[in-house]
Rosetta silent file (secondary structure, phi, psi, omega in degrees, C-alpha in Angstrom):
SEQUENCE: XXXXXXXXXXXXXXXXXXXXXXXXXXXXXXXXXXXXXXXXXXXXXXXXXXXXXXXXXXXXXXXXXXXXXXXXXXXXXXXXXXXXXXXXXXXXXXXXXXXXXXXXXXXXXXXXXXXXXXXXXXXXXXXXXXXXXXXXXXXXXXXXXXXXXXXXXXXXXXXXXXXXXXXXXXXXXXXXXXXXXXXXXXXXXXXXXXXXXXXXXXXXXXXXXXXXXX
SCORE:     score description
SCORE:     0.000 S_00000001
   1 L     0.000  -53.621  166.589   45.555  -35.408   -5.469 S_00000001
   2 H   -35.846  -58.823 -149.935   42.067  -35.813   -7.260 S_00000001
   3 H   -74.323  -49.126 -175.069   39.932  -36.361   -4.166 S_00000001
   4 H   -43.460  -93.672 -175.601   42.169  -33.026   -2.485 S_00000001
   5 H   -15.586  -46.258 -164.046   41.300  -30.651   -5.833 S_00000001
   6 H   -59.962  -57.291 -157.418   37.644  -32.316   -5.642 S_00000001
   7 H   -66.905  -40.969 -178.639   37.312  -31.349   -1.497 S_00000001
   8 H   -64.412  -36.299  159.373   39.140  -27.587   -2.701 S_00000001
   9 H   -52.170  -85.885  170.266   36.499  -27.166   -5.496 S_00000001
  10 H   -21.091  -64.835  174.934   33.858  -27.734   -2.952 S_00000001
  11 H  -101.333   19.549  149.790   34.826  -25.358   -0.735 S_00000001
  12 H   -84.349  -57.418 -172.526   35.480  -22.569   -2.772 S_00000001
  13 H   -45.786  -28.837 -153.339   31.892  -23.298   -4.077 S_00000001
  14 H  -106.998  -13.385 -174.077   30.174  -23.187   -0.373 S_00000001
  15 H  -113.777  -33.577  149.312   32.168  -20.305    0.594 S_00000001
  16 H   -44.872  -38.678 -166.410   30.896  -18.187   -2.668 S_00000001
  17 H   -83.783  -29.293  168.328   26.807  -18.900   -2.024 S_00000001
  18 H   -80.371  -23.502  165.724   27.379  -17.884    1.631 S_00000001
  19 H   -30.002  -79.718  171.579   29.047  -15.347    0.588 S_00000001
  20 H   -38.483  -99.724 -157.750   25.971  -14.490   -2.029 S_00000001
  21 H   -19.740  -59.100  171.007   23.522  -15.387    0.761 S_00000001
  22 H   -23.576  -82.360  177.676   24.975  -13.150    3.189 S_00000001
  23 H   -57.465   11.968  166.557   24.914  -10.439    1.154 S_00000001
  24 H   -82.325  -49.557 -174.112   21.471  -10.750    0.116 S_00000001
  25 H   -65.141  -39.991  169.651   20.375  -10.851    3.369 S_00000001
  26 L   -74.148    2.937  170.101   22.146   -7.852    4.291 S_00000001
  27 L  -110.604   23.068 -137.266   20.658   -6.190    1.173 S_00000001
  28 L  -158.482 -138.802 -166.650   17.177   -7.616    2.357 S_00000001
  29 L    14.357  -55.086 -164.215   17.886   -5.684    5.928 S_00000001
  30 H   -80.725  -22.727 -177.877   19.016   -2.733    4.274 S_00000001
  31 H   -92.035   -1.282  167.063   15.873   -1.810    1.790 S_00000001
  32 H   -69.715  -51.204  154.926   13.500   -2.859    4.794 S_00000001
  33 H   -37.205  -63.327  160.629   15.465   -0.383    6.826 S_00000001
  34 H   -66.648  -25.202  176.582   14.962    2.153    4.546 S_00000001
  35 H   -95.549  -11.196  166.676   11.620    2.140    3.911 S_00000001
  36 H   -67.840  -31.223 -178.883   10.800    1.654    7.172 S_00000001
  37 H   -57.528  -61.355 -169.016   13.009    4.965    7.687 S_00000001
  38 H   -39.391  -62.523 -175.726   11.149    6.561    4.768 S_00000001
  39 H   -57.863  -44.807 -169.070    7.665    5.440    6.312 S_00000001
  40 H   -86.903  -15.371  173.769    8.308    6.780    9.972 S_00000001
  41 H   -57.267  -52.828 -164.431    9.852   10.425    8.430 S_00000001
  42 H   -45.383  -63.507 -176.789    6.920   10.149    6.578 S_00000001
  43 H   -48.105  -24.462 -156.824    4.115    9.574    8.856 S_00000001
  44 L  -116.017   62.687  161.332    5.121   12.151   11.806 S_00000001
  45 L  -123.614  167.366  147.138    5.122   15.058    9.246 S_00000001
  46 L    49.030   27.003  178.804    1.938   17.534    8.417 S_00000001
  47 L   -58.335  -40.454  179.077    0.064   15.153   10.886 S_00000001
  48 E  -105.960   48.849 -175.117   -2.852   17.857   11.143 S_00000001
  49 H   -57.293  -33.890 -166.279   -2.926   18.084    7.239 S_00000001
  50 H   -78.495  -37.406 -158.078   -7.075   17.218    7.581 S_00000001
  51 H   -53.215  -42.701 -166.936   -7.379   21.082    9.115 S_00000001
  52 H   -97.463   13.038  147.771   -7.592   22.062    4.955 S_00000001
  53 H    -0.886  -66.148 -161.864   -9.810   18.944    4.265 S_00000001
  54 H   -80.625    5.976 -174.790  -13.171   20.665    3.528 S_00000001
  55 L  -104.396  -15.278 -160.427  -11.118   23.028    0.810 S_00000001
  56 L  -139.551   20.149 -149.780   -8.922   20.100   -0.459 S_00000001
  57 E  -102.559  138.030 -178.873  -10.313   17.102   -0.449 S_00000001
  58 L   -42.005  -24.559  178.597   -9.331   14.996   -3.482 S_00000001
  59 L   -88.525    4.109 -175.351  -13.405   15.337   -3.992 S_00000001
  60 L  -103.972   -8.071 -177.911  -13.593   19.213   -4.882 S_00000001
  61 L  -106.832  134.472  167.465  -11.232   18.491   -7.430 S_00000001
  62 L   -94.747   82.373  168.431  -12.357   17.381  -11.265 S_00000001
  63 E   -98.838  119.745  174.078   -8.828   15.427  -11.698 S_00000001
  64 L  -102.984    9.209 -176.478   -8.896   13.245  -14.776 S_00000001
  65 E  -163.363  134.793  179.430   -5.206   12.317  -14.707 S_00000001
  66 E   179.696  147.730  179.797   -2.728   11.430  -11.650 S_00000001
  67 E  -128.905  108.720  154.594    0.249    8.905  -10.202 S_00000001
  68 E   -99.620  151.788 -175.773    0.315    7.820   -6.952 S_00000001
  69 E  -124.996  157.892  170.602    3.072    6.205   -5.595 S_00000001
  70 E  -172.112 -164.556  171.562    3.667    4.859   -2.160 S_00000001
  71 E  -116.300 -171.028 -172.608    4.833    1.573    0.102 S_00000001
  72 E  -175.269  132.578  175.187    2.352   -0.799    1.209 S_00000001
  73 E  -152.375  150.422 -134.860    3.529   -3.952    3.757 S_00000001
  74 E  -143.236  121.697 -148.927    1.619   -6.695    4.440 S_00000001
  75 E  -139.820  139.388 -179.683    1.747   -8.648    8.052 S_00000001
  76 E  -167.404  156.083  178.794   -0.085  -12.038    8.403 S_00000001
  77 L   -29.400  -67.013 -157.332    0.468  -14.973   11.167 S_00000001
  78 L   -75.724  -20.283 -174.948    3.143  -16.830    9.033 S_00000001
  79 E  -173.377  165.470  168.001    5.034  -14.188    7.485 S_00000001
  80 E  -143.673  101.524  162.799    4.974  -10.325    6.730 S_00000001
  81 E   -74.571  165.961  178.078    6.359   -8.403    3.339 S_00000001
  82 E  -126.721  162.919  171.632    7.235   -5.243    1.986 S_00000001
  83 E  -177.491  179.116 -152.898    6.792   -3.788   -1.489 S_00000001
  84 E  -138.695  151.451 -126.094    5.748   -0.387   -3.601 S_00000001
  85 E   177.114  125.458  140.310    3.074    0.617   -5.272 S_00000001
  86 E   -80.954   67.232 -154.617    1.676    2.519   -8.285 S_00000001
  87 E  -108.169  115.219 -157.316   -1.248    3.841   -9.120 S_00000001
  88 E  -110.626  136.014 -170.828   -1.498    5.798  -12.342 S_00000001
  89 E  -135.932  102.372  172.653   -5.338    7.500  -13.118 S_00000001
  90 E  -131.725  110.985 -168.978   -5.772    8.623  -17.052 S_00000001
  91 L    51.817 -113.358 -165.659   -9.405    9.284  -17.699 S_00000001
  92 L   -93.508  -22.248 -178.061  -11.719    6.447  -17.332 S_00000001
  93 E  -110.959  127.735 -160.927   -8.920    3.748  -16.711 S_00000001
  94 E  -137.106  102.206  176.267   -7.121    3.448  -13.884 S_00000001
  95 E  -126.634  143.137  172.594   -4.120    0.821  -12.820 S_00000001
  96 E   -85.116  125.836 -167.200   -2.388   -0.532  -10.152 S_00000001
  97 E  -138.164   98.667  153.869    0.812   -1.870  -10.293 S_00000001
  98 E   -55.109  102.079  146.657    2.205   -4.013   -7.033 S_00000001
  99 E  -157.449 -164.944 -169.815    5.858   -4.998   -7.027 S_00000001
 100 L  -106.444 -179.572 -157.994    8.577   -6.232   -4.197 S_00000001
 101 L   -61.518   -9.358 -169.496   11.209   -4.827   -2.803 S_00000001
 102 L   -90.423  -39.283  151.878   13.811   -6.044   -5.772 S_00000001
 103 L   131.457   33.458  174.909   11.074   -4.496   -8.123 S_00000001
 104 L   -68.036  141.848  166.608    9.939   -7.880   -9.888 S_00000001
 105 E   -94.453  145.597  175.005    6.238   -6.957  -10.448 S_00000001
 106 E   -95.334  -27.673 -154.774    3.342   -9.078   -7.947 S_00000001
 107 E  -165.004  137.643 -164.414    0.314   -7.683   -8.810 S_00000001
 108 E  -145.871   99.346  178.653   -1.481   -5.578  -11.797 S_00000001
 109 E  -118.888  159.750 -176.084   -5.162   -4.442  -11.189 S_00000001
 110 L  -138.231    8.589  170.975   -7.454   -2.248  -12.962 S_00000001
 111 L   -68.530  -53.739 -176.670  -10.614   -2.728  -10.700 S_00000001
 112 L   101.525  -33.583 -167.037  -10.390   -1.303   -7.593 S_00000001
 113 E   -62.260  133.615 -170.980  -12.045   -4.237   -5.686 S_00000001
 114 H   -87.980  -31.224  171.349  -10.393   -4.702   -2.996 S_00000001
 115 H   -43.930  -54.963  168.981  -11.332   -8.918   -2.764 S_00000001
 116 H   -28.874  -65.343 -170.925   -9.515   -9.027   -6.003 S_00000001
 117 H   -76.698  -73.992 -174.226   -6.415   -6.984   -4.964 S_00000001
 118 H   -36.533  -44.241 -170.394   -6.640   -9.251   -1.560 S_00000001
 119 L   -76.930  -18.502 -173.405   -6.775  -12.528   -3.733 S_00000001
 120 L   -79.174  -22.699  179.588   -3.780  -11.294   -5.886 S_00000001
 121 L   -85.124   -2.247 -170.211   -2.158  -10.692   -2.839 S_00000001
 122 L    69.017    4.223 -174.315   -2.472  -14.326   -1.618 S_00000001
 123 L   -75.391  118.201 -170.150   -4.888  -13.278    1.324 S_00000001
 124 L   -89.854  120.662  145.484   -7.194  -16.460    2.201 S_00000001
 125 L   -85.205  143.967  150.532  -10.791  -15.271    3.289 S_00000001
 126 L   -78.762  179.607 -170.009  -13.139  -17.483    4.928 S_00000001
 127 H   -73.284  -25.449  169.808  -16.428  -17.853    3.520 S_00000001
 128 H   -53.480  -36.950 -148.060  -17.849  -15.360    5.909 S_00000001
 129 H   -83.800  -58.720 -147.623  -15.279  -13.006    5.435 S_00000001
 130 H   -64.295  -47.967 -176.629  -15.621  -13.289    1.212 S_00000001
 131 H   -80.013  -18.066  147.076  -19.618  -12.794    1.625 S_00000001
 132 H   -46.733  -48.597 -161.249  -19.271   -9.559    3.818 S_00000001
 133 H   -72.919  -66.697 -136.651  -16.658   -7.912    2.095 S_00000001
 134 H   -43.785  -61.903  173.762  -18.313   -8.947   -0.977 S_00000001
 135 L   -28.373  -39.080 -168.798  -21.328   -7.704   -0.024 S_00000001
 136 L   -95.441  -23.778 -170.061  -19.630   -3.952    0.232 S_00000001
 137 L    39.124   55.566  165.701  -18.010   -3.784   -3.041 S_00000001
 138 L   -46.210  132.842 -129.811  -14.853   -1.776   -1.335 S_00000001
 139 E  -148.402   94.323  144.191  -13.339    0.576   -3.941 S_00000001
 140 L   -32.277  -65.896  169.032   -9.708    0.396   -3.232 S_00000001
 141 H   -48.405  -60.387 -173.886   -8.868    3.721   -5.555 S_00000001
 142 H   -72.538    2.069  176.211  -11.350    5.499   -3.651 S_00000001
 143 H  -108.557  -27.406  168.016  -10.146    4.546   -0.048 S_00000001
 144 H   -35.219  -44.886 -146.160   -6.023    5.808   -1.394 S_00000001
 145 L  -126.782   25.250  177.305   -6.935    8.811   -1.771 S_00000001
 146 L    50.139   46.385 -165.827   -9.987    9.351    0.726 S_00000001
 147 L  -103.481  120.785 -177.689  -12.477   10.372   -1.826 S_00000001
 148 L   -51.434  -33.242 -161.165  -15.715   10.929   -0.009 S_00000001
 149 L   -87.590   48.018 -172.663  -17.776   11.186   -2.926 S_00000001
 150 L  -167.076   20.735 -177.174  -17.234    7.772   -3.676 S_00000001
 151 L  -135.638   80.072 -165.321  -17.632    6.473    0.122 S_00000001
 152 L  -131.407  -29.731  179.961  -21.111    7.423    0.552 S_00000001
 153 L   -66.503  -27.877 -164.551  -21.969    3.352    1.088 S_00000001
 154 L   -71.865  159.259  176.051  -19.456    3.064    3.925 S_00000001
 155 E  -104.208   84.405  176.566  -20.480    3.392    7.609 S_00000001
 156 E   -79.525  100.174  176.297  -17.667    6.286    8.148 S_00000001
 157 E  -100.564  130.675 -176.540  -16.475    8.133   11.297 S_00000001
 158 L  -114.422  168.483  178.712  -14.576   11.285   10.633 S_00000001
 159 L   -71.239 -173.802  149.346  -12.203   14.164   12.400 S_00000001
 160 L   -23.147  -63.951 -147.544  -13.005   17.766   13.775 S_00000001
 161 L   -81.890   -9.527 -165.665  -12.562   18.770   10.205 S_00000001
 162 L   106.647   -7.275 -179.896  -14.927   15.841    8.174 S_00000001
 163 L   -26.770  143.323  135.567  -11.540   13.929    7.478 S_00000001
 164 L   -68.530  122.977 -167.747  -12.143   10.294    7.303 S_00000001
 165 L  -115.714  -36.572 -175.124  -10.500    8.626   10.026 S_00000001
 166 E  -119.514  138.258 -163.368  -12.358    4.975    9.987 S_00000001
 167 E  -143.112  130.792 -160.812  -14.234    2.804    7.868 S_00000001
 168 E   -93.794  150.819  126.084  -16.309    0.104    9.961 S_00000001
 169 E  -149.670   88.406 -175.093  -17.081   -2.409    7.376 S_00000001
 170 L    62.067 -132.022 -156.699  -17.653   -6.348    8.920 S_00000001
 171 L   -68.868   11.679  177.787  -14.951   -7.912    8.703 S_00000001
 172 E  -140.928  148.996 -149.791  -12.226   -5.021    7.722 S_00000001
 173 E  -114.990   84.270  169.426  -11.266   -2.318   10.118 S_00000001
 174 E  -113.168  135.331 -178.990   -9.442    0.611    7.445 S_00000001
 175 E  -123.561  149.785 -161.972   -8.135    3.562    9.410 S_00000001
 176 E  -105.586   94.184 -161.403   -7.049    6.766    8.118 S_00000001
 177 L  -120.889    5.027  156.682   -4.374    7.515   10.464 S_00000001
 178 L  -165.164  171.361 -171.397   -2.634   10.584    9.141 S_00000001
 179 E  -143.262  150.601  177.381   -3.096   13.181    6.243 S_00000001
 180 E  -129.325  157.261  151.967   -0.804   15.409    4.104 S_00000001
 181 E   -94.738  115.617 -161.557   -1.354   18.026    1.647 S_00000001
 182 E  -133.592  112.266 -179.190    0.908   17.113   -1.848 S_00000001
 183 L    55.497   51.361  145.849    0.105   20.097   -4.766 S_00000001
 184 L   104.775  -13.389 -171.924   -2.085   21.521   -3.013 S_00000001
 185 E  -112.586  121.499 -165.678   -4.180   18.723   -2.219 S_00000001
 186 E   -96.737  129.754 -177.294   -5.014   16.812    0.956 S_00000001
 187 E  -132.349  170.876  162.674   -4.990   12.843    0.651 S_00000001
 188 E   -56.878  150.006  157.331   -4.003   10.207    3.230 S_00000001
 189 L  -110.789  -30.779 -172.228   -0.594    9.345    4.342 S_00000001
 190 L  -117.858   57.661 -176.678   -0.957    6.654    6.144 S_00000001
 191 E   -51.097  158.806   81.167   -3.999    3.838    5.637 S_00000001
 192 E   -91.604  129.373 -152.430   -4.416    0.699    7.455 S_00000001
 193 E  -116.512  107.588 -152.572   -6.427   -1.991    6.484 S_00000001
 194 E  -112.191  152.494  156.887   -6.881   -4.500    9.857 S_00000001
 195 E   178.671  157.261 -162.412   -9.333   -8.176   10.024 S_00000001
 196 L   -38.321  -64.354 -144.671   -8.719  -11.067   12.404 S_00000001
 197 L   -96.067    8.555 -163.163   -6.124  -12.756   10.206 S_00000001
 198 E  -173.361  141.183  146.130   -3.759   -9.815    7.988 S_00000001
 199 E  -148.852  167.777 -167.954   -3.291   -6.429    8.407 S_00000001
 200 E  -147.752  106.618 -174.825   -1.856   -3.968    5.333 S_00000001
 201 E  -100.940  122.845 -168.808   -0.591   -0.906    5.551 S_00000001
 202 E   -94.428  158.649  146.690   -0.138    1.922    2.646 S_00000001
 203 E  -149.570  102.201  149.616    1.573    5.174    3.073 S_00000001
 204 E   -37.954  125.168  160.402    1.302    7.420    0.101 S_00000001
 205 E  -137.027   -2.087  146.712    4.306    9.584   -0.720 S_00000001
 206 E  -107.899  137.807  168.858    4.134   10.772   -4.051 S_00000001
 207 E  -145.848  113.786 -159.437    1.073   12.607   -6.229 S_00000001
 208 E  -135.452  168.161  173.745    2.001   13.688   -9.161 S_00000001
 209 L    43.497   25.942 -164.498    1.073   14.353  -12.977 S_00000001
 210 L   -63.493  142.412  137.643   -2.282   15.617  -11.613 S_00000001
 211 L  -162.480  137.709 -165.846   -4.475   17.637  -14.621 S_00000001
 212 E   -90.037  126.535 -168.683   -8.030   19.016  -13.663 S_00000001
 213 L   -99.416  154.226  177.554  -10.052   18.737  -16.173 S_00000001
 214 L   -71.668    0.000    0.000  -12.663   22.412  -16.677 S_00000001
């Protein structure tokens, strides 16, 4: 009678956690789904958004205050994630806020450096890679939001309109692959940031709380 109750016990326990497990994993499916949904509406809208570029460019503007929001997924040999992104800009300080899809925060920078953000991120550089990159001092905030006047070090190839579309630099490939206008303003929609071993892809969708200073 024990050893029955014992065996009954069991397998009520093992039949709850697959239970759980299942349904994680289908709730794991489903917010991958969506944002993948989110990401491809996004991307094949206002695709020639760069035409109002030399009137709109995030650099013609004195903005002292702004929140971008977006996804940002991250593909490497062994595995690939997804997660959201924050970037909130009030005066002189400016942070970044990383978290995953349940919305546990990963990662909280106030730099810009993109080595930084990469190491926070768990991305292993070789030593070649670390003394190229290094080398460039890559401005993360300033590649979000395309702002030329802050790219001036980069070896850049642009559209028809001056758009950025590419950023050669060693060992990281970042391509500008589509652009929207949000208040009035034209920023990226899509980045990707490519090198032999990772590649990481943003797509801005919100800009917000914007105020221009006189």
């Amino acid at each position: 009678m024990t050893d029955s109750f014992i065996q009954y016990t069991n397998y009520c326990k093992n039949y709850f956690i697959q239970k759980l497990h299942l349904s994680s994993r289908y709730l794991l499916i489903l917010v991958i789904f969506s944002q993948l949904l989110v990401t491809s509406c996004t991307i094949n809208q206002s695709i020639d958004a760069s035409a109002g570029w030399a009137d709109r460019q995030i650099a013609t503007y004195k903005i002292n205050q702004y929140r971008l929001k977006g996804s940002v997924s991250l593909e490497r040999r062994d595995r690939s994630t997804m997660s959201s992104f924050e970037l909130n800009k009030n005066n002189d300080l400016t942070i970044l806020v990383v978290r995953n899809f349940i919305g546990q925060e990963v990662l909280t920078d106030n730099s810009g450096n993109i080595l930084s953000i990469l190491g926070k991120l768990d991305i292993k550089l070789s030593n070649k890679e670390f003394e190229q990159i290094s080398s460039l001092d890559i401005d993360l905030f300033s590649i979000l939001l395309a702002d030329t006047s802050k790219l001036d070090n980069y070896n850049v190839a642009v559209d028809k309109y001056g758009a950025p579309k590419r950023i050669i630099a060693h060992q990281l490939d970042i391509f500008f692959e589509s652009y929207q206008s949000i208040n009035n303003v034209v920023i990226p929609r899509k980045i990707r940031i490519t090198s032999d071993d990772f590649q990481l892809t943003i797509v801005n969708s919100v800009f917000d709380n914007m105020k221009i200073s006189s």
